[in-house]
N, C-alpha and C positions, 0 to 999 in steps of 0.2 A: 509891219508891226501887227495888222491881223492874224497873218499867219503864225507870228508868234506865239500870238494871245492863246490861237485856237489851238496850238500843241502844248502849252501848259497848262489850260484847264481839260485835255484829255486827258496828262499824265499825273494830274492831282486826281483825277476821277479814277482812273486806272490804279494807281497807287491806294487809293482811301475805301475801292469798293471791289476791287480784284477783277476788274473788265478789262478779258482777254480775246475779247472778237476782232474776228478780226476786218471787218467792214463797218466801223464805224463811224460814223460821218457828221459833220457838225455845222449847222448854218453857216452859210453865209453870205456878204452883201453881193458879191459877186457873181454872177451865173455860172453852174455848173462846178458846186464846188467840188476839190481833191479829197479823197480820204486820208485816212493817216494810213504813211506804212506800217506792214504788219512786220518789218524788223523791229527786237526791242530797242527802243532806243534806251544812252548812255546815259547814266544820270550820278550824282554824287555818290551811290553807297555801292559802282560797279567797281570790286578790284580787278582790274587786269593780272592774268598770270596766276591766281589763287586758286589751290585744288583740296582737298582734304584730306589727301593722302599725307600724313604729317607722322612723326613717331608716334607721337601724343595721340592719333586718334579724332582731331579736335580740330572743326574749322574755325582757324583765327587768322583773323586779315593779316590783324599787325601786334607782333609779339614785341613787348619791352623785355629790355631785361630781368628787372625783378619781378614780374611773370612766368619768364624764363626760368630764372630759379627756383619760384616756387612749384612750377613745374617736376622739374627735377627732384626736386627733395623731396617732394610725395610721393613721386614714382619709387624713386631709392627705400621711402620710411616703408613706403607698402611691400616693394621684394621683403624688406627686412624681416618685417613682421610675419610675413609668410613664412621666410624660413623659421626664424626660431620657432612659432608655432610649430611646426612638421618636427621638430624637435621636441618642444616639449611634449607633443604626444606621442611619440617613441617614450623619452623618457620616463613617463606614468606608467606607460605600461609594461617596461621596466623594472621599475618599483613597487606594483603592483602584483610581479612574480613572484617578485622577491616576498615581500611578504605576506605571501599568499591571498591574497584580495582579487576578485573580479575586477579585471582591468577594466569594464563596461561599467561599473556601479562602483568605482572609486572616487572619491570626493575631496576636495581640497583642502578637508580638515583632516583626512584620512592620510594627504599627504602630508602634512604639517608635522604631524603625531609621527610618521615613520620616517623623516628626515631626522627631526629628534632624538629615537632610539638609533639610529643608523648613528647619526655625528652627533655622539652628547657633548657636549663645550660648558665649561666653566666662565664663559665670556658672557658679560653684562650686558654688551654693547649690542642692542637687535642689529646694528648695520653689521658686526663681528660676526652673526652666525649663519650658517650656512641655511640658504631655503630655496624653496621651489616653485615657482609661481608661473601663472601665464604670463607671455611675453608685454602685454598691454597693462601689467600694474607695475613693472620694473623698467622695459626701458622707458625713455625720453619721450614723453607724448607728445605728437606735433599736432599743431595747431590747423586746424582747416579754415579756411574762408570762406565766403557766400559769395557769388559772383551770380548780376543779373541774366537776363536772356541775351542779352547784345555780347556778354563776356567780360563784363565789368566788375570790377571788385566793389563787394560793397562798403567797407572800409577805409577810409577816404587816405590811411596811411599806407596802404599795399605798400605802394610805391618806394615808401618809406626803407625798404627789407628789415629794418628791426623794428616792427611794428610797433611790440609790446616796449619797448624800452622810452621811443619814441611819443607811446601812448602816457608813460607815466611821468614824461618832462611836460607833459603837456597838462596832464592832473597837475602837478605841481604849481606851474603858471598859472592855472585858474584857480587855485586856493591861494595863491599869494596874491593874483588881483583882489579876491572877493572877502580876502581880511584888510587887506591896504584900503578898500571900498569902507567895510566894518569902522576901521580907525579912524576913516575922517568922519565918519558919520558919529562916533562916540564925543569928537573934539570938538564938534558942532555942539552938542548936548553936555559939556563940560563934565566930560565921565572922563576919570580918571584910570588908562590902561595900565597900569602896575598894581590894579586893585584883587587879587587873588587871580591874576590873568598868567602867572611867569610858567612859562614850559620850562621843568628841572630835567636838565638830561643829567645830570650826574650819574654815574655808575651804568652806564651805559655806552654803545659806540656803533656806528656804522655796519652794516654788514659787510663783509668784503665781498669782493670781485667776483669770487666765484662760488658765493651762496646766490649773490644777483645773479648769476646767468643762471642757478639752476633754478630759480624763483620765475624769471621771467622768461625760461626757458631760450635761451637766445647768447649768443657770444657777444661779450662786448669789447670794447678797446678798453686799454689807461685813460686815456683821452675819457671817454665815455662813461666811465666809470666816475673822473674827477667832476665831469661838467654835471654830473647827478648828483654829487656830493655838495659841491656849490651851488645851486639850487635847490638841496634838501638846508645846507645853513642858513641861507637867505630866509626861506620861508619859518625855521625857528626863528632868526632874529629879530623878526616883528611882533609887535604886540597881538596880543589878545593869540600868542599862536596857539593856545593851550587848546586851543575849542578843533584843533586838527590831530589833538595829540593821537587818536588811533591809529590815523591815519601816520601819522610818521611815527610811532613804534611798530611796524608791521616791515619797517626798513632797519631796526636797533635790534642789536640784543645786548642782553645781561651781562655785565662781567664783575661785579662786585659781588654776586652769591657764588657761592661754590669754589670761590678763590684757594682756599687754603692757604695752605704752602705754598703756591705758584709764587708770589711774590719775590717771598726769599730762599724760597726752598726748601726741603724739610730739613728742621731741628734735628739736632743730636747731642747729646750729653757725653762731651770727653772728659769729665772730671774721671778718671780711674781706665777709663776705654786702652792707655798704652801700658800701665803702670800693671806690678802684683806683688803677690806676697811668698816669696820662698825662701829657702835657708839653703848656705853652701859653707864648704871645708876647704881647708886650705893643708896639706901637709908639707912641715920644715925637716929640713934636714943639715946638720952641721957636717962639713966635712974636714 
C-alpha cells in the first residue's frame, strides 16, 4: 500500500507540475528506497492505437457520430464555397469586359447596375430577377460551433444534429413553464387572466415546413414539423400567452392582407361576354 501511495502522489506531481526526471525518488520507511521507473506509466487519458494521421487533420480519440457529420458537412460547405467563389471571380471579370470597367476596381454595385441593363425584367418579384452576388450572401449559410481545447462542443445540443430545431422546442418549453409559473402566481392574487390577456391569431397561420427549414436552416421531418406545431398551440392556449406574442409571430404569417381574389377567384361580368348585336337576310324563292 506504500508503494502504492508513493506512485500516485509521483504521478499527481508529474501530471500538475510537468516532472520529467527521470531519477526521482521519494521517502520512505523502508531502507534504500526504489525509484520510479522512467517508463511512462499508463493512466486514464492513454488511448492505445491513436495517431493523427486522420482525413480531418484532427487528433480525436473518440469520434461520435454527430461529430462525424458535422465533420463532414463543413468540409463539403467549405469545397463549396471555394468553388463557387473561383467562379464568381471569373464571372466579374467577365462582366467587367463586357462592359468595359476595370475588372480590379469593379464593385458590387457596379455589378448590380450591369446585370440590370444586361437582363431588364418586368418582374416585381426581387426572388424573379436575375443577379450576381458573392457565394456567402446566396447560398445556405452553415452554422459553425465552438469546441473547447479537449474537443468538445460547447453547445450542449451538438449531439442533438438538428440543433437549431431542437433549441427552439426547448425555447418553447421554457415559456410555457414560465407563463404556467405567471398563471398560478396571478390566481394566487385573484387577477383575472382573460383581462385584456387573449392572444388573437386570426388571420394568420403557421409557417410551413419549408420556410422552417430555411429559417432554422436545417431539414426537418412531418413528424418534426407536427411536434413544433403542437407545442407552438399548447403555449397559445394558455393564459396570459399575449405577453410571448413576438415571439410566436416570428413563426405566423399573414394571410388575410393581400388576399384578393385568392379566395374565389377573379370576378368576371358575363352579362353580354356571349351575346351581340347583328343583322341577317334570308332569300326565298317559290318554285
Amino acid at each position: 500500500m506504500r508503494t502504492a501511495l508513493t506512485r500516485s502522489v509521483w504521478l499527481i506531481s508529474r501530471r500538475l507540475y510537468g516532472i520529467h526526471h527521470e531519477g526521482v525518488r521519494f521517502a520512505s520507511s523502508t531502507p534504500g528506497s526504489s525509484s520510479i521507473p522512467s517508463s511512462p506509466l499508463p493512466d486514464d487519458y492513454t488511448v492505445n492505437g491513436g495517431d493523427d494521421s486522420g482525413p480531418s487533420g484532427v487528433n480525436v480519440k473518440s469520434i461520435g457520430r454527430a461529430l462525424e457529420a458535422y465533420l463532414n458537412e463543413a468540409r463539403n460547405h467549405s469545397k463549396m464555397i471555394a468553388k463557387e467563389r473561383v467562379q464568381y471571380e471569373l464571372g466579374k471579370r467577365h462582366l467587367a469586359n463586357i462592359m468595359g470597367i476595370d475588372p480590379n476596381n469593379i464593385t458590387q454595385q457596379d455589378i448590380d447596375k450591369s446585370i440590370e441593363y444586361l437582363f431588364p425584367s418586368g418582374l416585381s418579384d426581387p426572388l424573379a430577377l436575375p443577379v450576381m452576388k458573392p457565394p456567402e450572401e446566396i447560398m445556405p449559410r452553415f452554422r459553425r460551433f465552438t469546441f473547447d481545447d479537449e474537443g468538445r462542443p460547447a453547445s450542449s445540443l451538438f449531439y442533438t444534429i438538428k440543433s437549431n430545431f431542437y433549441k427552439l422546442l426547448s425555447d418553447i418549453g421554457i415559456k410555457t413553464a414560465r407563463l404556467m409559473q405567471y398563471h398560478h402566481e396571478m390566481i394566487l392574487k385573484n387577477v383575472d387572466s382573460k383581462a385584456g390577456q387573449e392572444l388573437i391569431l386570426s388571420g394568420s397561420a403557421w409557417i410551413s415546413k419549408e420556410a422552417l427549414n430555411k429559417k432554422l436552416n436545417e431539414a426537418i421531418t412531418d413528424e418534426m414539423y407536427a411536434q413544433l406545431i403542437i407545442a407552438f398551440d399548447y403555449l397559445c392556449s394558455l393564459p396570459f400567452a399575449s405577453m410571448e406574442r413576438d415571439f410566436i409571430f416570428e413563426y405566423r404569417e399573414e394571410i388575410a392582407s393581400g388576399t384578393g381574389n385568392r379566395l374565389f377567384g377573379p370576378q368576371r361580368n358575363t352579362i353580354g361576354a356571349t351575346t351581340g348585336i347583328g343583322s341577317s337576310w334570308t332569300c326565298g324563292c317559290r318554285c
